[in-house]
C-alpha positions as CSV (number, residue, x, y, z in Angstrom):
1,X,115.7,98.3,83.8
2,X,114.2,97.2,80.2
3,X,113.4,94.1,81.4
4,X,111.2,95.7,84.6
5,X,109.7,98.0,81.9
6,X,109.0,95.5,79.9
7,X,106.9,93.6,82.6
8,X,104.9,96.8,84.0
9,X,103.9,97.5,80.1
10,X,102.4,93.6,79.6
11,X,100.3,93.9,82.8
12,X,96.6,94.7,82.0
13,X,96.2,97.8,84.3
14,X,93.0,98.9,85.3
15,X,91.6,101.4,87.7
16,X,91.0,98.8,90.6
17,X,94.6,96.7,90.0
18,X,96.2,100.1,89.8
19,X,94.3,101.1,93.3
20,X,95.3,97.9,94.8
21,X,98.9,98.5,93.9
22,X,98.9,101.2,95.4
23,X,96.4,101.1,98.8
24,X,99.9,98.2,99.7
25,X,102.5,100.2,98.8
26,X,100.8,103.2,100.9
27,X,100.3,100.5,103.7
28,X,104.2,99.4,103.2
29,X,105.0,102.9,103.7
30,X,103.1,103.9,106.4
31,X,103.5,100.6,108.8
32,X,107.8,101.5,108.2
33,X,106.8,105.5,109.5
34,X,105.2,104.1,112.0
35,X,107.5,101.5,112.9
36,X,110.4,104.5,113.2
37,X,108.4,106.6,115.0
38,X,106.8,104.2,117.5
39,X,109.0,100.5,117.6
40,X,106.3,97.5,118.0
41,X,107.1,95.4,120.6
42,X,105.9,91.8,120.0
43,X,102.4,90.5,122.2
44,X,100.4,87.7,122.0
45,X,96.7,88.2,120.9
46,X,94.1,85.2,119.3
47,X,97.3,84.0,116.9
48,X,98.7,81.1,118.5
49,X,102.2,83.2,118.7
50,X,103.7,86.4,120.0
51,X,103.4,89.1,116.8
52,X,104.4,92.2,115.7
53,X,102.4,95.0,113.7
54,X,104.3,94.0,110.5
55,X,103.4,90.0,111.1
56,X,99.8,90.9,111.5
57,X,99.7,93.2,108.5
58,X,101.0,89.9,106.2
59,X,98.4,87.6,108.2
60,X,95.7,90.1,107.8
61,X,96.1,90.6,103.5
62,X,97.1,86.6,103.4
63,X,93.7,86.0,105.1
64,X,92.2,88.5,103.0
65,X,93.6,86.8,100.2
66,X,92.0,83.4,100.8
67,X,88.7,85.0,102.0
68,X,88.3,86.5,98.6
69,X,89.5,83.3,97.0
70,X,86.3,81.4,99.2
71,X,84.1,83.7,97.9
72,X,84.6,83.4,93.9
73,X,84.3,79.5,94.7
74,X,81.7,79.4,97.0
75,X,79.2,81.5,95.4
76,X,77.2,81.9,92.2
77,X,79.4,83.6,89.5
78,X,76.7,87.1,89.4
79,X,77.3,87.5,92.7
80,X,79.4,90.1,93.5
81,X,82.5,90.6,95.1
82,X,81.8,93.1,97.8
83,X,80.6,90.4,100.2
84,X,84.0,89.2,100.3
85,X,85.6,92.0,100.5
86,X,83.3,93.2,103.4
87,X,83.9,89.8,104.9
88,X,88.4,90.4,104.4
89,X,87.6,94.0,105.4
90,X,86.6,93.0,109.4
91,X,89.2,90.0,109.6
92,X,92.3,92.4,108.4
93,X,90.8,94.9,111.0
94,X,90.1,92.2,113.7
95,X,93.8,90.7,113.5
96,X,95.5,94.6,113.2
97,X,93.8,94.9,116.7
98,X,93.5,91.7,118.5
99,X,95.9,89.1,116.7
């Protein structure tokens, strides 16, 4: 337990890494809720495979991942972020639905 304390203390928390924390931890919780109250049942969408809600969700943030990671290299370092996010925004939503 010391040692998991000591690794929460010697992260540099701010407002928006402590709001991304927790926006997947709420998402973790609510896609298990939702998974007890309502089983997924796999289908096949644009992936190239059959997927479940929970395989989407990782696809979706992975993709949002590398989306964000294209747009700190591919643009000029005063441009903001919020592009990218924008951009990570409609693909998460656009697998969650049709993937």
């Amino acid at each position: 337990m010391e040692r998991l304390e000591q690794l929460v203390r010697s992260m540099y928390w701010t407002v928006p890494t402590a709001t991304f924390f927790a926006a997947i931890a709420l998402m973790l919780v609510a896609m298990t809720v939702w998974q007890l109250v309502s089983p997924t049942v796999e289908r096949k969408g644009f992936l190239p495979m059959p997927t479940t809600r929970g395989d989407r969700l990782f696809i979706g943030l992975l993709g949002a991942a590398w989306i964000h990671l294209a747009w700190i290299a591919a643009t000029p370092e005063d441009m903001p972020l919020w592009g990218g996010s924008i951009m990570a925004l409609v693909w998460f939503l656009v697998v969650m639905r049709f993937g």
